[in-house]
N, C-alpha and C positions, 0 to 999 in steps of 0.2 A: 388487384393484389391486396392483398393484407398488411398490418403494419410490419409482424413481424418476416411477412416475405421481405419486403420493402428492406426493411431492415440485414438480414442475411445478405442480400442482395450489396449493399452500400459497403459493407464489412468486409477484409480480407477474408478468405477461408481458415487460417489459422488461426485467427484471434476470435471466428465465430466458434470453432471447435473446442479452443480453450476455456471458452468462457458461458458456453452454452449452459449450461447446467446448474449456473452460479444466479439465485434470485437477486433481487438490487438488495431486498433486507436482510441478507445476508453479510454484504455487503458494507451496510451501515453498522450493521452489529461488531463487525470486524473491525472498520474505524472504531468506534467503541474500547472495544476490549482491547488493541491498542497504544489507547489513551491510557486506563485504568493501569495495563501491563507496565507504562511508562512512570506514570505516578508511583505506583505500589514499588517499583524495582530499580535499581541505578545499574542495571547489566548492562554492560555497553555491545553484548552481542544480541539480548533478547531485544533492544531497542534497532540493533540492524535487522534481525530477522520482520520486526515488528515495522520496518519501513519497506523491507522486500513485498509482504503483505500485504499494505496498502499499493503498491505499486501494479499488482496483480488488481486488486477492488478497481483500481483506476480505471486499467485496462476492462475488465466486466462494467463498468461504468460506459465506457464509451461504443462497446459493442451492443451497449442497450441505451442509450444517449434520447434516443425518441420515445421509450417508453418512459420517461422520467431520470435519468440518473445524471443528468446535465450536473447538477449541483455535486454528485456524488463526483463530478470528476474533477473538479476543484479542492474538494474538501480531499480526497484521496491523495492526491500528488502533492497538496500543502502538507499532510500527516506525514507523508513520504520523504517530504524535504526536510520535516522537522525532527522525525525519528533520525535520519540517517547525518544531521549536523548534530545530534546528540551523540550518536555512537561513534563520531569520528574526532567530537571537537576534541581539545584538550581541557580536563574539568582542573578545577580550581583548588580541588581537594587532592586527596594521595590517591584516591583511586583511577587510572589511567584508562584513556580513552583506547580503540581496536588498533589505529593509526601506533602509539607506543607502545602494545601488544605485540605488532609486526618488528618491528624494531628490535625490541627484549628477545625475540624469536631469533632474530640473523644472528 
């Protein structure tokens, strides 16, 4: 068998389907652009979407875990944690977190 028989093999069929198509440096570039999206912008939606994102790389990360992306699933789900306590905390300034968004909404 091959690795990535091997591989398909160990993986759900759904998460191989979703994620088939997706290279690891793609992946990396997307934590990446992330970060920059995060620095560059104080949007507390663009920073949820940008934690949804990595949560997907995570997932392409672990259905390719033997081909290298071991790393990629730590650094994923850490991004993940960190975009999404951003776009939820409460910031310090006037600009409100999605959490007091919801609220203002009811």
């Amino acid at each position: 068998m091959t690795n990535q028989t091997e591989q398909q093999t160990a993986n759900p069929s759904w998460l191989t389907k979703i994620t088939a198509p997706v290279p690891l440096w793609v992946g990396w570039g997307v934590n990446g652009l992330a970060w920059v999206i995060f620095i560059l912008t104080a949007n507390h939606m663009l920073e949820f979407l940008m934690g949804l994102a990595c949560i997907y790389v995570g997932l392409v990360a672990i259905a390719k875990r033997e081909s290298g992306g071991k790393k990629l699933i730590f650094v994923s789900f850490g991004d993940a944690i960190w975009m999404f306590y951003w776009a939820f905390a409460r910031p310090m300034d006037d600009s409100a977190g999605l959490l007091d968004l919801i609220h203002r909404l009811q």
